[in-house]
VEXKEFI-527012 format. One record per residue (C-alpha): residue number from 1; residue in three letters; x, y, z. Coordinates in pm, whole numbers, always signed. Layout:
REM residues N
[NUM,ALA,[X,Y,Z]]
...
END
This chain:
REM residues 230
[1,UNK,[+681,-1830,+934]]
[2,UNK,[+531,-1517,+1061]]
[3,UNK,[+599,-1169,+905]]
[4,UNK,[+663,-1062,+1232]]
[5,UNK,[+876,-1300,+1298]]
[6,UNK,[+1065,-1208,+955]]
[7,UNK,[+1129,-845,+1087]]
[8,UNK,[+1302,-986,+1379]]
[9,UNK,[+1499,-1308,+1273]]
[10,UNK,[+1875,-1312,+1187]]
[11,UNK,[+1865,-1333,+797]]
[12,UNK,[+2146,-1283,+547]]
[13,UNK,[+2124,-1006,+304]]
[14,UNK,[+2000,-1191,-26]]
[15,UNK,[+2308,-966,-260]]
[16,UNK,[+2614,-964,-53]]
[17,UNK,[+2525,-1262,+200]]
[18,UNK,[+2586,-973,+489]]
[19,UNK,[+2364,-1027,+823]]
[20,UNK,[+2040,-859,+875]]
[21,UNK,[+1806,-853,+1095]]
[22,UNK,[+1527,-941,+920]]
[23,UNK,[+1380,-962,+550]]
[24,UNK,[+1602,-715,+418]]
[25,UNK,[+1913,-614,+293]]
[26,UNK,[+2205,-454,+427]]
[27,UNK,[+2264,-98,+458]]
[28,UNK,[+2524,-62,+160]]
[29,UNK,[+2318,-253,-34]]
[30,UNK,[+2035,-77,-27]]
[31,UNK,[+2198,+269,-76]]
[32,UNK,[+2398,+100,-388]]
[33,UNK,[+2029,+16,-558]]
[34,UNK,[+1877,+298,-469]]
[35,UNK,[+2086,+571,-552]]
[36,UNK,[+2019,+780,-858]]
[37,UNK,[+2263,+647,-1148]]
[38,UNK,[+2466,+1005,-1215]]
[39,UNK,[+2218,+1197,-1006]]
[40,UNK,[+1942,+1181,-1250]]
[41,UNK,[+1582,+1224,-1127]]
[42,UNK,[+1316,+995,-1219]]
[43,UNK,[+1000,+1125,-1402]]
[44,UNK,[+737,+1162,-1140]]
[45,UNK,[+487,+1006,-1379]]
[46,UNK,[+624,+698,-1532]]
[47,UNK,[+978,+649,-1307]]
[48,UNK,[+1198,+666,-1631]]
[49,UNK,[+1556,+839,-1630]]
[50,UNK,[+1532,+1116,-1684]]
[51,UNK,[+1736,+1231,-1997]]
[52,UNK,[+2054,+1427,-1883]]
[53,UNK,[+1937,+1771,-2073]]
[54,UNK,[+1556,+1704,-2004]]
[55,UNK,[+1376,+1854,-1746]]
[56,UNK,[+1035,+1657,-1868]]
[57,UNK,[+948,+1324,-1976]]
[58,UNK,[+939,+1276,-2340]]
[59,UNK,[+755,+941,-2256]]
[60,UNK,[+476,+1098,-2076]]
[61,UNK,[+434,+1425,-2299]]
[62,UNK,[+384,+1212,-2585]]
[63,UNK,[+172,+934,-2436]]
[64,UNK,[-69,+1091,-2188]]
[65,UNK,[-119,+803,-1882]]
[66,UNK,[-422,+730,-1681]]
[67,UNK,[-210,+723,-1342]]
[68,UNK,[-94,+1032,-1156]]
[69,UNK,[+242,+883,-1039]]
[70,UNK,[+493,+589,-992]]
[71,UNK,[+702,+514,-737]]
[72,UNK,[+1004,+296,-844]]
[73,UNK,[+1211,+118,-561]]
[74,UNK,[+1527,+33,-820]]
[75,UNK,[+1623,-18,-1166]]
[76,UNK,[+1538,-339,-1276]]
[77,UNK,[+1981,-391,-1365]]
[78,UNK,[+2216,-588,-1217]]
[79,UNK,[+2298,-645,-905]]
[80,UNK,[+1909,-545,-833]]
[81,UNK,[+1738,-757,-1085]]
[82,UNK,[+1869,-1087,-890]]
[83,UNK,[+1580,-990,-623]]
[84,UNK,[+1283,-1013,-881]]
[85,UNK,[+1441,-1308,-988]]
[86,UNK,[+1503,-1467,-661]]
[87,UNK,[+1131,-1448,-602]]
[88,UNK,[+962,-1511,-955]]
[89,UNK,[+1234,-1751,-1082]]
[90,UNK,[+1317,-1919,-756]]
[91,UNK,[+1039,-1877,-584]]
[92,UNK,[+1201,-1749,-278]]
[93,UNK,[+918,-1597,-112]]
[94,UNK,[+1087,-1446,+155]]
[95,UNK,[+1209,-1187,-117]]
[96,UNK,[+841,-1027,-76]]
[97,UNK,[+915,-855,+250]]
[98,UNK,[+1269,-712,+144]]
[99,UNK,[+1097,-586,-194]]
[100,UNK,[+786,-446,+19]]
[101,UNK,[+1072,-278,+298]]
[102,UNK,[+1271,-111,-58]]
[103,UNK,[+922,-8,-256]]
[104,UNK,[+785,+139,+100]]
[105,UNK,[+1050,+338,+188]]
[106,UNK,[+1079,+498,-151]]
[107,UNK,[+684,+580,-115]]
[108,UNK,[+778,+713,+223]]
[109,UNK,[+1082,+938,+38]]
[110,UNK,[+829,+1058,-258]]
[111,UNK,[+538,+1202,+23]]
[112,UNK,[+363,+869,+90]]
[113,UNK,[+4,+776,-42]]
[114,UNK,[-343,+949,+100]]
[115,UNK,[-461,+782,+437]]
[116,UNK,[-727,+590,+229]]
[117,UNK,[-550,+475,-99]]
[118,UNK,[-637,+130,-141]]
[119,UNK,[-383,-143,-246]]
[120,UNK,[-441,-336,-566]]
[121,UNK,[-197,-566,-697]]
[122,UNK,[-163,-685,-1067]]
[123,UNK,[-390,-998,-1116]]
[124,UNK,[-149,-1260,-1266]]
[125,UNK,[-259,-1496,-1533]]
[126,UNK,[-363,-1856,-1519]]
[127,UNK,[-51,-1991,-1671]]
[128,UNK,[+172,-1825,-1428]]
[129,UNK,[+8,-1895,-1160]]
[130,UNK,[+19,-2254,-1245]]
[131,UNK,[+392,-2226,-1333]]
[132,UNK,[+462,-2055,-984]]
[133,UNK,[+218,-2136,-757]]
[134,UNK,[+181,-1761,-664]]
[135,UNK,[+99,-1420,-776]]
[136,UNK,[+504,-1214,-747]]
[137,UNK,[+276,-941,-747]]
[138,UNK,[+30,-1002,-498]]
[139,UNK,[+348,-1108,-251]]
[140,UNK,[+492,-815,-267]]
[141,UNK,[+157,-611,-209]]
[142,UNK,[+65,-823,+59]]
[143,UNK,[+389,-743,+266]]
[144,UNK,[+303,-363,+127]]
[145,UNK,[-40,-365,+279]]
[146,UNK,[+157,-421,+606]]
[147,UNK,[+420,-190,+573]]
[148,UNK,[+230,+123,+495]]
[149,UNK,[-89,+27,+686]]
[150,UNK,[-345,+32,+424]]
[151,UNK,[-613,-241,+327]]
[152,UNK,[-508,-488,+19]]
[153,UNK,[-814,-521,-224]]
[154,UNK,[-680,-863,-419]]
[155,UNK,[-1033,-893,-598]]
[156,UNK,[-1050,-507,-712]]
[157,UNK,[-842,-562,-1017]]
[158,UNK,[-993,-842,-1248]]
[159,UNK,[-761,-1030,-1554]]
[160,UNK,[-1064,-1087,-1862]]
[161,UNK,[-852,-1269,-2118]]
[162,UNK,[-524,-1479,-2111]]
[163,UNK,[-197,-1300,-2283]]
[164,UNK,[+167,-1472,-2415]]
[165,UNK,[+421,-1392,-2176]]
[166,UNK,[+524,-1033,-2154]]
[167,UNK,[+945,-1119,-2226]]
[168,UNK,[+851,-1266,-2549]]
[169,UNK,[+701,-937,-2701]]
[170,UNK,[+819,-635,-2789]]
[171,UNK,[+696,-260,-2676]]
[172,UNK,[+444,-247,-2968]]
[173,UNK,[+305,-598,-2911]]
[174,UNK,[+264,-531,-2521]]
[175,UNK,[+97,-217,-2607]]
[176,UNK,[-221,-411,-2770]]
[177,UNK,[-192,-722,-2576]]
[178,UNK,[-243,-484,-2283]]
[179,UNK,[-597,-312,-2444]]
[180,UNK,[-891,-407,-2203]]
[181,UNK,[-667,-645,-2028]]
[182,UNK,[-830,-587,-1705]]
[183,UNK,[-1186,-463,-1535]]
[184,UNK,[-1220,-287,-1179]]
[185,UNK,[-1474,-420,-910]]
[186,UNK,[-1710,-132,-788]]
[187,UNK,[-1539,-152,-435]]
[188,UNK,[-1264,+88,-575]]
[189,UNK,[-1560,+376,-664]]
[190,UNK,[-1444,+699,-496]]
[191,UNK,[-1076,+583,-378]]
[192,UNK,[-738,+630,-424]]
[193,UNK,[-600,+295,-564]]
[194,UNK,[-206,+245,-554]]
[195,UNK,[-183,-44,-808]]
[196,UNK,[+140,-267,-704]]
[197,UNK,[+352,-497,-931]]
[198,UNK,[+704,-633,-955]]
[199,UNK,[+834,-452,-1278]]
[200,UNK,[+702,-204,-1454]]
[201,UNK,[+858,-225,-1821]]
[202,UNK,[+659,-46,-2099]]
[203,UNK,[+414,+73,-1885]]
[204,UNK,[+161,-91,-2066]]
[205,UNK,[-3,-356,-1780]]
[206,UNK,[-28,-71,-1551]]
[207,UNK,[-175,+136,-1798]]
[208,UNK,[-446,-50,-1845]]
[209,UNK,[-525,-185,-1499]]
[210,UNK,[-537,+196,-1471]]
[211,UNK,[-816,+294,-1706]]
[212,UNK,[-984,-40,-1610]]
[213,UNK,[-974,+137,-1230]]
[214,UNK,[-1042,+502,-1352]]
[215,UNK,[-1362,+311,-1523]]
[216,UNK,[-1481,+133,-1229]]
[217,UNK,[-1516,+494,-1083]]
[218,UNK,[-1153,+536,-901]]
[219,UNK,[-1060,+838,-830]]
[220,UNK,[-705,+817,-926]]
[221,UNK,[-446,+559,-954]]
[222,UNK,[-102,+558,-847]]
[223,UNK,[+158,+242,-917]]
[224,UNK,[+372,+96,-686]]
[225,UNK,[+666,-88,-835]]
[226,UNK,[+981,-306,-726]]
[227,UNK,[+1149,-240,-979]]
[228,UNK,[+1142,-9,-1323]]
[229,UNK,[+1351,-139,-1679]]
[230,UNK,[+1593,+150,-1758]]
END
């Protein structure tokens, strides 16, 4: 079915079965997910909570990162979580519209991206793709692309090796798994690339797909994410 057509078909809000018009969800839904839990900012850098008595990110000040920014749509806790599990677990891939409508609108809320950033998803390995049929990733970006009216660059991001799947290691593990994951195509040389995935949980994927970018001759990197672990 059309994406179009999506915006404009009666739908029922995927959490509380409400009806929508459209890939989305209802009002009090989204205002529930999105609020700030106890009115505490997100780090502009990485998305985290902020601590309660911090006014920086301890993250960030002692891990440098190679992007500029994140923009987080929702904590990745329940009720939310059920969306990036409808789509990567179900494969519901209607879910990549409402996730693209949450993530855009938070971009839109944070300033929005320069007229000529280009949109890169996450390359997804062979094993999921084969498990899924489909990159959660690259659905999400592709709905993106449309919502914020910039060009999608699938190709600009490239996956060198095969990894275990990121829930089965731990922060340290990610961390080296993640080292060179990724190379950047020359297309991105001179541009602003918004790199898009579902979750961002260490950091670790996006940091690399981000140096892989900065290498390729990008000239900076932002990440665009569904959803950010707590």
């Amino acid at each position: 079915m059309g994406r179009r057509l999506w915006s404009r078909i009666g739908c029922d809000c995927p959490l509380c079965g409400a009806r929508v018009a459209g890939a989305r969800l209802c009002g009090g839904c989204e205002a529930d997910i999105t609020a700030l839990p106890r009115g505490r900012p997100r780090c502009p850098c990485c998305a985290l909570r902020l601590p309660a008595t911090a006014s920086t990110c301890p993250a960030c000040l002692g891990a440098p990162r190679a992007y500029v920014r994140t923009f987080a749509a929702f904590e990745y806790a329940p009720p939310a979580d059920a969306l990036i599990q409808m789509l990567k677990i179900r494969l519901r891939l209607s879910m990549g519209p409402v996730l693209a409508r949450l993530l855009a609108a938070e971009v839109r809320r944070g300033g929005g991206l320069p007229a000529d950033a280009l949109l890169v998803p996450v390359p997804a390995g062979r094993a999921s793709l084969r498990l899924r049929g489909m990159n959660p990733a690259g659905e999400i970006a592709r709905s993106l692309a449309a919502e914020l009216a910039l060009p999608l660059a699938r190709g600009a991001l490239r996956r060198l090796r095969e990894t275990p799947r990121q829930t089965s290691l731990g922060r340290r593990a990610r961390q080296i798994g993640a080292m060179g994951l990724f190379a950047g195509a020359p297309q991105v040389r001179g541009r602003h690339v918004a790199v898009v995935d579902d979750v961002m949980t260490t950091g670790s994927t996006v940091q690399a797909a981000a140096i892989a970018l900065l290498a390729a001759g990008a000239a900076s990197v932002t990440i665009l994410v569904a959803a950010r672990t707590p």
